[in-house]
N, C-alpha and C positions, 0 to 999 in steps of 0.2 A: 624207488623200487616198485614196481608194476604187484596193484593189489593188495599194496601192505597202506594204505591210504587211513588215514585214521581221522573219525571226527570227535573233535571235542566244538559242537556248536549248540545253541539251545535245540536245533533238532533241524534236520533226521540225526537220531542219535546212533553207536554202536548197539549192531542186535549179534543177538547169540548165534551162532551156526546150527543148533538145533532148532530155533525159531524158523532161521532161512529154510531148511531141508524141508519143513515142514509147509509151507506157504510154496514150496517147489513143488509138492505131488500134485498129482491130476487131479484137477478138479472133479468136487462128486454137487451131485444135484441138491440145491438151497432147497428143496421140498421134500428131501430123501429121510429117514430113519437116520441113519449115521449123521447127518449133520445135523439134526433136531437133537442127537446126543451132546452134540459137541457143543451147542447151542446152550445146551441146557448146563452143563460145565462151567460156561464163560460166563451166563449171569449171572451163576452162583457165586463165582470168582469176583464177581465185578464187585458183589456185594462185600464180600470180603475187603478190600481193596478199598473201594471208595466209605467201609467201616461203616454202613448205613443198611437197616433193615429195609427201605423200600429199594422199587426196583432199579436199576440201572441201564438204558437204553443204551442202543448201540448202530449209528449210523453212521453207513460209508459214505464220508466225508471228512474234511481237517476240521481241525478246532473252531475251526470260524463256522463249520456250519452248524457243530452245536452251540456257539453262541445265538446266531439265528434259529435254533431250535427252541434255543428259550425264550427270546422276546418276540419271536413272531408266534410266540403261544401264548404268551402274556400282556402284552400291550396293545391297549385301542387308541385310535385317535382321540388326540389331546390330554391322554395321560400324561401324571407329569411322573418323571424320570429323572435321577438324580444319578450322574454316573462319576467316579470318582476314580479320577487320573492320574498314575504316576509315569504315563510311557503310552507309548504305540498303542499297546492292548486295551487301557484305558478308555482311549481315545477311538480305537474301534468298536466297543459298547454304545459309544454312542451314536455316531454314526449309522447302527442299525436299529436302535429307539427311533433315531430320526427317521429313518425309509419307513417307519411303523406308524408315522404320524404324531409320535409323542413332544410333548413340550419338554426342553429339554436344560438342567442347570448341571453344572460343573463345579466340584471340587477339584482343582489342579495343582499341583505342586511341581517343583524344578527336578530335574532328571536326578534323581539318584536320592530323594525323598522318600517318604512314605507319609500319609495320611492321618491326620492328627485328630483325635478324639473328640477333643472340645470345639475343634474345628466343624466336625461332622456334626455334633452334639447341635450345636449355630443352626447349621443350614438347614436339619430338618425341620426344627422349631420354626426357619426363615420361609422355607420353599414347601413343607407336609408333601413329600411326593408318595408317588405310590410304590416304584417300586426303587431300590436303591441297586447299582450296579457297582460290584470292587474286583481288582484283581488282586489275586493271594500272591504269586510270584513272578514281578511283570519283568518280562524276556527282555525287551529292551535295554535296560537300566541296572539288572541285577536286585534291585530293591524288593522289597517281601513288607507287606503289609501284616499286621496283626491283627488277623481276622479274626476270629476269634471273641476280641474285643468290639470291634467294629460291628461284628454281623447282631451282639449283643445289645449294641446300643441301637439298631436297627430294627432288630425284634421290638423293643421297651417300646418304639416309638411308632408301632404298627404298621411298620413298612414292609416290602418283601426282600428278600435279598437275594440279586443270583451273582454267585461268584465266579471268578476264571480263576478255575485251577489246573489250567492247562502246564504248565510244566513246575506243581506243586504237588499232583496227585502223585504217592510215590516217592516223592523226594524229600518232603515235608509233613508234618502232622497235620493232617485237615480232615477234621470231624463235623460234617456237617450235620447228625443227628445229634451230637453234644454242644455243639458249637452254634445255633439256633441258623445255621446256610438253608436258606430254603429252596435253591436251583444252584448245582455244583455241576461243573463239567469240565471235562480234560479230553485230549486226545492220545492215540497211540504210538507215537511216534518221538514219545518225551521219556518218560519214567518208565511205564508201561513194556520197553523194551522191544518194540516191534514197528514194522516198516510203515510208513504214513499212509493215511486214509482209512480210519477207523477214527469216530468221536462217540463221546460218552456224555451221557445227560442224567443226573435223579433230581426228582424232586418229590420230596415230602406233601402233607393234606393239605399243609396255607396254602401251598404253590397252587395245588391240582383244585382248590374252591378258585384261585382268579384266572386262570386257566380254563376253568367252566363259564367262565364271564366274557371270555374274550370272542368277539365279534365275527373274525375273520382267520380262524388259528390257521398255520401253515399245513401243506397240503403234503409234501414227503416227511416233515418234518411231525407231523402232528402227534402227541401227545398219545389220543386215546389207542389209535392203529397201532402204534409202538408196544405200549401195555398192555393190548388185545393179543401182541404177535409172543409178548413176552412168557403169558400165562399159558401160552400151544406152545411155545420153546422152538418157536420160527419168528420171521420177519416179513414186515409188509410190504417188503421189495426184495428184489434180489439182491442178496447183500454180497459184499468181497468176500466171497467164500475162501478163498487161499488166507487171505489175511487174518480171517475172523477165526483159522484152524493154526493160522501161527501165533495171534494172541492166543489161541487157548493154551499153548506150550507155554508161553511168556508169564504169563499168569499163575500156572501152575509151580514154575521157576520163583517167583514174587512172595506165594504161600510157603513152599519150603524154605526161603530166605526166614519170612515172618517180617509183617508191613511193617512193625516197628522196628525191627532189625534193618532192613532198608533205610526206614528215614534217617537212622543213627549213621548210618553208611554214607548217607550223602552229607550228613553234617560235621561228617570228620574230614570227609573228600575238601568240602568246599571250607572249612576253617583251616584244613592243613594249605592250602592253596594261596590263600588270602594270608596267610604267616609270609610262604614264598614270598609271594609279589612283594611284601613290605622290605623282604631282606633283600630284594634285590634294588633298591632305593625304586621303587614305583610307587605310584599313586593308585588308589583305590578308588571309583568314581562313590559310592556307598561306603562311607567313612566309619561307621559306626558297622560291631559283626551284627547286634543283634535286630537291624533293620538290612541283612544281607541275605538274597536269596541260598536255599543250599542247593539250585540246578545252574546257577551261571553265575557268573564273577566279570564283572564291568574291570577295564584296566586301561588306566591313561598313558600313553607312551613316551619315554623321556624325553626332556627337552632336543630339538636337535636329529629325532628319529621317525618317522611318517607309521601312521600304521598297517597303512601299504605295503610298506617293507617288512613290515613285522613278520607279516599275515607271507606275502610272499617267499621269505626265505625259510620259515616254518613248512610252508606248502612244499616248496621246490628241494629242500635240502635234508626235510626228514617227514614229510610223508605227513605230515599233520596239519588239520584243518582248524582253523580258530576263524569266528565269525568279526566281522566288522559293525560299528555302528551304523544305528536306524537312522532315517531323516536327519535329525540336527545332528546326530552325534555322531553320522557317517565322517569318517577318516579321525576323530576325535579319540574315540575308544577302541578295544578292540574285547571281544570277551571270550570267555576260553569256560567250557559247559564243563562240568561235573556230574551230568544227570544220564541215567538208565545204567546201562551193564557199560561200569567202569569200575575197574579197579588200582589196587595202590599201585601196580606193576605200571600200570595207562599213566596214572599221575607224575611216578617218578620219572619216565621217558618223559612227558608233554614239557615238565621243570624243567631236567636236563637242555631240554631240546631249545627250549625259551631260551636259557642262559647262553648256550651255544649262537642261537641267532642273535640274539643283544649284543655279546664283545663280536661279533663278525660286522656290525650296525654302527660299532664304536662306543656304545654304553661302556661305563668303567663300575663294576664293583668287585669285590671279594668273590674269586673263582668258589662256585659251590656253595656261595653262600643260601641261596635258594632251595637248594636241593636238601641242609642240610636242615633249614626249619621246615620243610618239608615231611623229613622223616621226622624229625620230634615230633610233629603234629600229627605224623599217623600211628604212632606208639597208642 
């Protein structure tokens, strides 16, 4: 049915209709009063959100350009860098240490892992890098690291830590002033509830002393121009003004939720979800709930059915989107997002919808069985 198109993928996720209306008005001038208000709004929001007294930047760009906002403000040639892999996102930390000149070591683990303590604890003693890179909830894999723990043992061992929490901010508990995160970033287009191209950056004083060391900081990206733009409640570029005035709806939407009421939101979404899958005899590529992301859910396709097919009769037969696997795990898995403005109404159709596609595919289980751990898990 034309427009009734639904995504459940790690992102562009569902946005609200009063976000869209808003990012639909006419553009007014990035150097005007009115938008210096709105401005001033959405950092304050940001701070709210990302649960952190300093400030929170805000550049138009995807997620990747504030990962490159953070190491090409951080990193000189032949720093050493320690980036810690469980997926794609991992894996592109480092890759941008590398374009930075940095020397570079790896913790890596098999798809649907997460990062083990004593493991970490090893390599810094092994490699003393400077700065350590981890992702909180890596999109790929579904898997969620225990930061928290990690950023901890990172602090002790006088490293810096910048995390990707690009589709954890919002979804998950992530306290980077409690939790010792000393560069957090996520973008818009995940939790945040609004349409892509908007990234987020804070960092705390550790960050902003090696940040004053760095040799060659980035040039749109930079650090000090951002926090200069912050304190005048403008920006040092022309930013997406439509999108930066439909975050400020989004945001505002987030606050009367209450951030912890959200993270609880997704963590009942994505453990009622992951009940499904089991009752419907599938496999879970993330075995274990409490190493399971709460923005996306990795899902292996039964013997006998491609997830090509999955994905397409879902697509063509009720109107919903579910993402396929990355690189290796392209046509392996397929993952179906629980993150931003979804509700139980969204989950019970996407069930339904799975079950319906499965027996049409030739899977055999118990009609509803899906649907009905489903609902016990959203009780």
């Amino acid at each position: 049915m034309k427009d009734k198109t639904f995504l459940m993928i790690p992102g562009p996720t569902p946005v609200p209709e009063s976000v869209m209306l808003e990012t639909a008005r006419h553009p007014i001038g990035h150097r005007s009063s009115e938008f210096s208000a709105i401005l001033k709004e959405v950092y304050e929001n940001l701070k709210y959100v990302f649960q952190t007294k300093n400030d929170v930047f805000v550049f138009t760009a995807s997620g990747t350009g504030a990962m490159c906002a953070a190491l090409e403000n951080l990193v000189n040639p032949g720093d050493k860098v320690l980036c810690l892999s469980m997926g794609n996102f991992g894996e592109r930390w480092a890759k941008i240490a590398e374009s930075r000149g940095a020397v570079i070591e790896k913790i890596k683990v098999d798809a649907g892992q997460v990062i083990d303590a004593q493991v970490l604890q090893e390599k810094l003693a092994q490699f003393n890098p400077k700065i350590v890179t981890l992702t909180h909830s890596e999109t790929s894999t579904g898997a969620a690291n225990d930061v928290k723990t990690l950023c901890s043992i990172i602090r002790k061992h006088g490293c810096l830590s910048v995390v990707d929490g690009v589709t954890s901010v919002c979804a998950m508990p992530c306290k980077p002033d409690d939790w010792d995160i000393d560069v957090l970033i996520s973008g818009s287009q995940k939790g945040f509830m609004a349409p892509p191209g908007l990234a987020f950056l804070t960092a705390n004083e550790r960050a902003w002393k090696v940040y004053e060391q760095c040799e060659h900081p980035s040039f749109y990206f930079d650090w000090a121009a951002h926090k200069k733009a912050v304190a005048d409640d403008t920006t040092p570029f022309t930013p997406a003004v439509n999108l930066i005035a439909g975050l400020n709806v989004a945001l505002k939407m987030i606050k009367d939720e209450g951030i912890d009421n959200m993270n609880a939101r997704h963590k009942k979404h994505a453990m009622a979800l992951r009940a499904a899958i089991r009752a419907l005899g599938l496999q879970l590529l993330v075995k274990d709930d409490s190493n399971a992301s709460c923005a996306i859910t990795s899902i292996v396709p039964p013997e006998g059915i491609s997830v090509p097919d999955i994905r397409k009769t879902l697509k063509n037969d009720y109107d919903i989107v579910v993402a396929n696997g990355q690189g290796q795990l392209q046509d392996k898995i397929f993952r179906m997002g629980t993150l931003g403005f979804v509700c139980d109404r969204d989950l019970i159709g996407a069930v339904g919808a799975l079950e319906a596609s499965l027996q049409k595919l030739g899977h055999r289980f118990e009609t509803g069985a899906g649907v009905q751990a489903l609902l016990k898990g959203l009780q």
